[in-house]
C-alpha positions in Angstrom: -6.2 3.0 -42.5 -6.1 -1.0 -42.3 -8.6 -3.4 -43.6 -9.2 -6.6 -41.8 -12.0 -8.5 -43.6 -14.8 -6.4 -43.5 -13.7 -3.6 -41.1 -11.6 -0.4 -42.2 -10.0 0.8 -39.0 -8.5 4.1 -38.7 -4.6 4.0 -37.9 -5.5 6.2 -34.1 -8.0 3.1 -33.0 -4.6 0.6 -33.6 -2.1 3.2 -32.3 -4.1 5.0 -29.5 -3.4 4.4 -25.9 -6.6 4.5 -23.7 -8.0 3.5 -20.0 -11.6 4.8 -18.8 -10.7 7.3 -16.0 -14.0 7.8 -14.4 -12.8 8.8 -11.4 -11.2 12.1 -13.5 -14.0 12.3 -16.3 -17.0 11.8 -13.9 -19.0 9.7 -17.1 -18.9 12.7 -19.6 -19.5 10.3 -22.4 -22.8 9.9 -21.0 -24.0 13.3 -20.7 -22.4 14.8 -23.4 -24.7 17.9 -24.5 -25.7 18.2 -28.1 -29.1 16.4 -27.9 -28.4 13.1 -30.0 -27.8 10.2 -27.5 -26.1 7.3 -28.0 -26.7 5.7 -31.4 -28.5 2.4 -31.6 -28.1 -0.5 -33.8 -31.9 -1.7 -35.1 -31.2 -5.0 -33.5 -30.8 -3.1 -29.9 -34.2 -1.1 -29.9 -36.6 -4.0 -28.1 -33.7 -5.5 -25.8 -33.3 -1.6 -24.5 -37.3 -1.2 -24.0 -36.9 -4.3 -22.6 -34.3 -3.4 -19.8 -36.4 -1.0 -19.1 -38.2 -3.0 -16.3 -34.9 -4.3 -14.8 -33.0 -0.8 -14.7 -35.6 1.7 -14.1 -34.8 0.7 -10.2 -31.3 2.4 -10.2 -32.5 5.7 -12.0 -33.4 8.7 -10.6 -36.8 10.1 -10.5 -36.3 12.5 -13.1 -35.9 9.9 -15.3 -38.2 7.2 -13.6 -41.2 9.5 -14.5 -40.0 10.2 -18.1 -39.7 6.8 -18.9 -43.0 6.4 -18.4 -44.5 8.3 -21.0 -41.8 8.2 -23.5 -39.6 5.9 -25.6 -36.2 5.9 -24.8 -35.6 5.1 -28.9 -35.4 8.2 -30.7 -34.9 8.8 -34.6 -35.4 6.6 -37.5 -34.2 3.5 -38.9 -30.9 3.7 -39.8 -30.5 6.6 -37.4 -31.6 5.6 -33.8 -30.6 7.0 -30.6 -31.0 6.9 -26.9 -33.1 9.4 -25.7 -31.3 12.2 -23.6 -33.0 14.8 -20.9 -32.5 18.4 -21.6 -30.5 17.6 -24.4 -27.3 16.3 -22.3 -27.8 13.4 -19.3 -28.7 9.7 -21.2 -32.2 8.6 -19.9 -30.5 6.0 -18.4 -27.9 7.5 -15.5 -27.7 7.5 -12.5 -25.7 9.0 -10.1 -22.9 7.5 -7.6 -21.9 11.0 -6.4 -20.7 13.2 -8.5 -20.2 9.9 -11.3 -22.8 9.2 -14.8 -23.3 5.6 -14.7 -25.5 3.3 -16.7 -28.5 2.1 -15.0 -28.8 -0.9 -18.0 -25.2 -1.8 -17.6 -25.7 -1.8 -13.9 -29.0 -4.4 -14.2 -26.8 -6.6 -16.5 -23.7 -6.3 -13.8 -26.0 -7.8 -10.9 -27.7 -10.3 -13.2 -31.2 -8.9 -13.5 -31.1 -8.3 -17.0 -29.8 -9.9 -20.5 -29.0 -6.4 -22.5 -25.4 -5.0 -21.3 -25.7 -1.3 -22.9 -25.8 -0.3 -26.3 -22.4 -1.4 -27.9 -21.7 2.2 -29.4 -21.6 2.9 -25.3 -19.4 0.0 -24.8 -17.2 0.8 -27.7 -16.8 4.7 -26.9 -14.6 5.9 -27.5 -14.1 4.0 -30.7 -17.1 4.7 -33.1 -18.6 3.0 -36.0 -19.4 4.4 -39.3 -20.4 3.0 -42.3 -19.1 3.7 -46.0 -20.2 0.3 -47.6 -19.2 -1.4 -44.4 -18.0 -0.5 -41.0 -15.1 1.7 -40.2 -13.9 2.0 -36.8 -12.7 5.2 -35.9 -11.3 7.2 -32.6 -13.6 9.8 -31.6 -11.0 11.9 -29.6 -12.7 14.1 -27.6 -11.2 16.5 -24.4 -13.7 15.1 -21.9 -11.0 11.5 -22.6 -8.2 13.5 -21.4 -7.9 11.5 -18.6 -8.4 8.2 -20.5 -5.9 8.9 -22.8 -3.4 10.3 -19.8 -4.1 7.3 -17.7 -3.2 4.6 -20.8 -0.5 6.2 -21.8 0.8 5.8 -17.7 -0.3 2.2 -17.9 1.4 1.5 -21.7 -2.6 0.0 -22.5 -3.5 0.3 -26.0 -6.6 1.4 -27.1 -7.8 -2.0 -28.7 -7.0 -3.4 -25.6 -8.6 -1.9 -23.2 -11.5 -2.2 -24.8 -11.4 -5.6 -25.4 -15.0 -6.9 -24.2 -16.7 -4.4 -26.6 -14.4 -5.5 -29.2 -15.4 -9.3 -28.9 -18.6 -8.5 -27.9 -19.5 -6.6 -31.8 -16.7 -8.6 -34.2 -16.1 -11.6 -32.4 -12.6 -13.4 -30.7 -10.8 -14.2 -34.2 -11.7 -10.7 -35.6 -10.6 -9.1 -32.0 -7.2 -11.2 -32.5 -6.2 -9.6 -35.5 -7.5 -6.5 -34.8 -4.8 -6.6 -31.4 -2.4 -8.4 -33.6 -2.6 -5.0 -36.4 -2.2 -2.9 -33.2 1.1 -4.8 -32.2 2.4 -4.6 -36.1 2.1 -7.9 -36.7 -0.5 -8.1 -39.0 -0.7 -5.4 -41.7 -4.5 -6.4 -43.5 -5.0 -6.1 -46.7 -4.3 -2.7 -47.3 
């Protein structure tokens, strides 16, 4: 493990290689079964009931009519998620075939609404934990197969590939040290 300012990173996040493979994992991260959804930061929970209104146009049904009648915000502070239905699908996907995709990331990508996703959804499949701070660490899980297949073919690291998300929670400097760790040119201070 590395520590860059405030962050702990596991060795895997600098070291793994990694590029989304939708095409081969058909959105598993986003109907993962287990019941939790995707964890929320307290800052997220009235931008996502507010996306509502913009997204609610690509979901199916199903979801449409949940919605509804229910928050999408489940848990307590500290420990929020997205709401899931039957314990698997996110409230928020749709379909393009046989594909999960996000219906909020979808509003943000055609300009209809401000919230992107939540950023453990953009950071996935790097997750957050925190022990006095935040630690990043690689959840590794077999539904990535392809992801991890597909970077290693391409040579993309891990930190790079997620990039956006990276910038997006700690910011361009932090992301610069974070890629330049990955590359061995900046130890931390550990």
């Amino acid at each position: 493990m590395i520590l860059l300012d405030h962050l702990l990173i596991q060795e895997q996040v600098l070291s793994a290689s990694f590029a989304c493979d939708l095409k081969q994992c058909k959105g598993a991260c986003c109907t993962m079964k287990g019941g939790a959804g995707a964890p929320l930061l307290e800052s997220e929970v009235e931008p996502l009931r507010a996306a509502i209104s913009t997204s609610v146009e690509y979901l199916p049904e199903r979801s449409r009519t949940w919605l509804q009648g229910n928050d999408p915000v489940e848990g307590s502070p500290g420990d929020l998620s997205v709401a899931c239905l039957d314990e698997a699908d996110c409230v928020f996907v749709y379909y393009e075939g046989d594909v999960a995709k996000c219906a909020l990331e979808r509003a943000w990508l055609e300009g209809v609404s401000t919230f992107r996703k939540p950023l453990s959804c953009h950071l996935f499949p790097i997750r957050v934990a925190n022990f006095g701070g935040p630690y990043l660490h690689y959840e590794k899980i077999d539904e990535c197969e392809p992801g991890r297949a597909l970077g290693t073919e391409l040579g993309l690291p891990l930190v790079e590939s997620l990039r956006e998300a990276l910038v997006r929670a700690y910011g361009q400097d932090v992301y610069a040290r974070i890629l330049a760790a990955a590359r061995g040119q900046d130890g931390g201070d550990a």
